[in-house]
C-alpha atoms as one frame of an Amber mdcrd trajectory, in Angstrom:
protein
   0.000   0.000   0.000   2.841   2.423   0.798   4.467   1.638  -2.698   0.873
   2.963  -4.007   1.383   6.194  -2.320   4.312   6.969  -4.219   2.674   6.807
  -7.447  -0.051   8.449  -6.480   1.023  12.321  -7.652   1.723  10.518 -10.752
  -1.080   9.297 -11.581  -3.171  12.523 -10.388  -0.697  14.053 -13.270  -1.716
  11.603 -15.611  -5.572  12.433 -15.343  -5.146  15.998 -15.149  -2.748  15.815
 -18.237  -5.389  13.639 -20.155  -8.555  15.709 -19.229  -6.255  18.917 -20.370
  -5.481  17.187 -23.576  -9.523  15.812 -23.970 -10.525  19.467 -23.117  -8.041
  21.137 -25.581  -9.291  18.913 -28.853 -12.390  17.463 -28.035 -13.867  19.774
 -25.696 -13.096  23.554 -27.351 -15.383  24.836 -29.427 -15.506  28.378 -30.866
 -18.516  30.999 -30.956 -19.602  34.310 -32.942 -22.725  35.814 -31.434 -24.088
  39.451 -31.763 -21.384  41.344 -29.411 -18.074  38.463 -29.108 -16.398  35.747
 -30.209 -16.247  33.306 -27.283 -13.918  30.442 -27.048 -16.252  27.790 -25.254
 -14.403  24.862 -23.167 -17.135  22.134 -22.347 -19.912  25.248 -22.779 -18.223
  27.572 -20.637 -16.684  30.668 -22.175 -12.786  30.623 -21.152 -11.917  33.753
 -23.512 -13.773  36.237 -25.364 -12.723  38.919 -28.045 -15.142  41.833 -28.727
 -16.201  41.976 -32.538 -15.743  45.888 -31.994 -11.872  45.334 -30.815 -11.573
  43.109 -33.679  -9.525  45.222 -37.164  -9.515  42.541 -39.470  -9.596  38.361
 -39.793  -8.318  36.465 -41.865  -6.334  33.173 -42.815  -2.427  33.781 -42.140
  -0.954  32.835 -39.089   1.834  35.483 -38.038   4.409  34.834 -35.882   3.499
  36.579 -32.517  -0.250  35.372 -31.204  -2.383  34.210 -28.515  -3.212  30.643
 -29.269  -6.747  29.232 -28.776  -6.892  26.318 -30.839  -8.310  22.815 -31.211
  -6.752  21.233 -34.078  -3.689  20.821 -35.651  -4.576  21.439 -39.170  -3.069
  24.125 -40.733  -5.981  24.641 -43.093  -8.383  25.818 -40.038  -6.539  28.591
 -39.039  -8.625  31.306 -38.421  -6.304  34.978 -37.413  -8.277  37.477 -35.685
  -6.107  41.279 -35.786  -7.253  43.040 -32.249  -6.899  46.571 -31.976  -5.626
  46.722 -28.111  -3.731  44.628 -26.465  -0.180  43.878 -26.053  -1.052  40.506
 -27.991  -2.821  41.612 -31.041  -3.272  38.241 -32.852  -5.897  36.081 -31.649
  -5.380  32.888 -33.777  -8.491  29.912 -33.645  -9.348  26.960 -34.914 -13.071
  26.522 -35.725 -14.253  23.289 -37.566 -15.345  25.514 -40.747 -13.380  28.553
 -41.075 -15.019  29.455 -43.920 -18.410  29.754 -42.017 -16.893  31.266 -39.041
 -15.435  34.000 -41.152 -19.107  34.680 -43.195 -20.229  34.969 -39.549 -17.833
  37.512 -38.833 -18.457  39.665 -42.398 -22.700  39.524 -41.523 -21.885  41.125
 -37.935 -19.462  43.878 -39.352 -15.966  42.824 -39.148 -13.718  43.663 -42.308
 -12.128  39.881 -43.299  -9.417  39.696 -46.044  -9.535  37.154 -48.330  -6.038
  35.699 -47.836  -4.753  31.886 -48.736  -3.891  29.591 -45.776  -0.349  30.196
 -44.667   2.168  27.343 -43.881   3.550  29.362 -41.361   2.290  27.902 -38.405
């Protein structure tokens, strides 16, 4: 029993490394609605970006961002340009960037047309 103590902060890292993991690509999901774009975790919003603080979006991925995404496929990139913020890139990974970004142009926000980068 004493041997099983030993492994137990192990295997508390295990879970918590496997439900971060689960959460990260299974559990993120990404939302426009009339006033934000919400990054959702399990249905709870963990980040939101104000469509008003929001220049541009597009498909590049610069070098410098804050990283909220769910996938590793380069092709879902979606690059949202803040106006404040120390960070300015806000880079995402909705299932259909193409519909997340016709979301964006109906509420307002200017989107640029650009090709996937391999940057990322």
């Amino acid at each position: 029993m004493a041997v099983l103590l030993h492994l137990l902060p192990l295997l508390v890292a295990v879970v918590v490394l496997a439900f971060v993991i689960h959460a990260v690509f299974w559990g993120m999901t990404f939302r426009v609605d009339d006033a934000h774009v919400r990054v959702l975790v399990y249905g709870l919003t963990v980040r939101k970006v104000a469509l008003a603080d929001i220049a541009y979006a597009d498909r590049s991925c610069p070098l410098w961002n804050e990283h909220y995404t769910s996938s590793l496929d380069r092709k879902k990139v979606v690059c949202l340009r803040r106006r404040t913020g120390w960070i300015k890139n806000f880079i995402i990974t909705p299932s259909d960037p193409e519909v997340f970004i016709a979301q964006l142009r109906e509420r307002g926000v200017e989107c640029a047309l650009g090709r996937v980068s391999t940057a990322c």
